[in-house]
FITI-58897 format. One record per residue (C-alpha): residue in one letter; x, y, z; residue number from 1. Coordinates in steps of 0.05 Angstrom, whole numbers, always signed. Example, Ala and Ser with C-alpha at 12.3 -4.5 7.8 and 13.67 -1.06 7.14 Angstrom:
 rest     c1     c2     c3  nr
    A   +246    -90   +156   1
    S   +273    -21   +143   2
END
This chain:
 rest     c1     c2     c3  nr
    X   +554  +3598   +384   1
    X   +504  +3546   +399   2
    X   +476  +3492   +353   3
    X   +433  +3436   +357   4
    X   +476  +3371   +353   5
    X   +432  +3297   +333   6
    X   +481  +3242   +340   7
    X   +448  +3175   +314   8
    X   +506  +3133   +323   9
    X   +503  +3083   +371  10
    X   +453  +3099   +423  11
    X   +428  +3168   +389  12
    X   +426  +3234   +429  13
    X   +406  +3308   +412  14
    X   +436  +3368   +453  15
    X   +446  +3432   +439  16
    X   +523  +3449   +436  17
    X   +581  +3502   +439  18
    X   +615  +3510   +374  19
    X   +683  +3557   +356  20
    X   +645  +3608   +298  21
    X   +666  +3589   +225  22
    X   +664  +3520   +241  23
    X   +657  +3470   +189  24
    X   +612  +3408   +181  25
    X   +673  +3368   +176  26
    X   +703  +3399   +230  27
    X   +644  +3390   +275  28
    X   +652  +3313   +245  29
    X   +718  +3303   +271  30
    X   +716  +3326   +334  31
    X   +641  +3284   +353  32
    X   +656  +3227   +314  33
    X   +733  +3210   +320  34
    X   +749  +3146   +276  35
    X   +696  +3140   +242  36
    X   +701  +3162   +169  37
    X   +645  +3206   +136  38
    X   +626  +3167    +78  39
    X   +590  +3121   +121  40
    X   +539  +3175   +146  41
    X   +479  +3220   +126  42
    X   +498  +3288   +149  43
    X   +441  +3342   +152  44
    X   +443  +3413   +161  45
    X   +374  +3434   +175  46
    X   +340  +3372   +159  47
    X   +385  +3384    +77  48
    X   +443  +3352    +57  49
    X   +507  +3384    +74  50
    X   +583  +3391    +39  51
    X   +643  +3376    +84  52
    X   +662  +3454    +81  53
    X   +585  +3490    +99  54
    X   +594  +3529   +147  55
    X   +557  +3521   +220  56
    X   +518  +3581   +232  57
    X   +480  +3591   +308  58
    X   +425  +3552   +311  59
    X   +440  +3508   +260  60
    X   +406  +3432   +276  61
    X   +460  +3378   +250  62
    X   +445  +3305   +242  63
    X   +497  +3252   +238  64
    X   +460  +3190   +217  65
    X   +502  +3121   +205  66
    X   +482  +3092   +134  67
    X   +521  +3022   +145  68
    X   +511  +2991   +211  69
    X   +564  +2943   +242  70
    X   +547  +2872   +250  71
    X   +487  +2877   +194  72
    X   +483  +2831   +138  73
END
């Protein structure tokens, strides 16, 4: 199925994206953003706060927004 991935992480993109059905936000969380630990973002479903185990339905929009950026005092 295809969602609507935002990635504001570094340079920020948006694309719309293949995922495997009864995927979960944290799934979709590991496999984009490898090593980086979910605390430290603001993760949207559909412009609303989402838990770790919603599950991504097709045409979903998910935002993955940093809340503690490196090197900032």
């Amino acid at each position: 199925m295809v969602i609507l991935f935002i990635n504001n992480h570094g340079g920020g993109f948006a694309d719309h994206i293949e995922v495997a059905e009864a995927t979960t936000v944290a799934d979709l969380f590991e496999e984009r953003l490898p090593g980086c630990r979910a605390e430290d973002f603001l993760i949207r479903v559909n412009r609303q706060p989402a838990s770790a185990d919603q599950v991504l339905q097709a045409g979903d929009r998910v935002s993955m927004t940093p809340t503690k950026i490196e090197g900032a005092r």
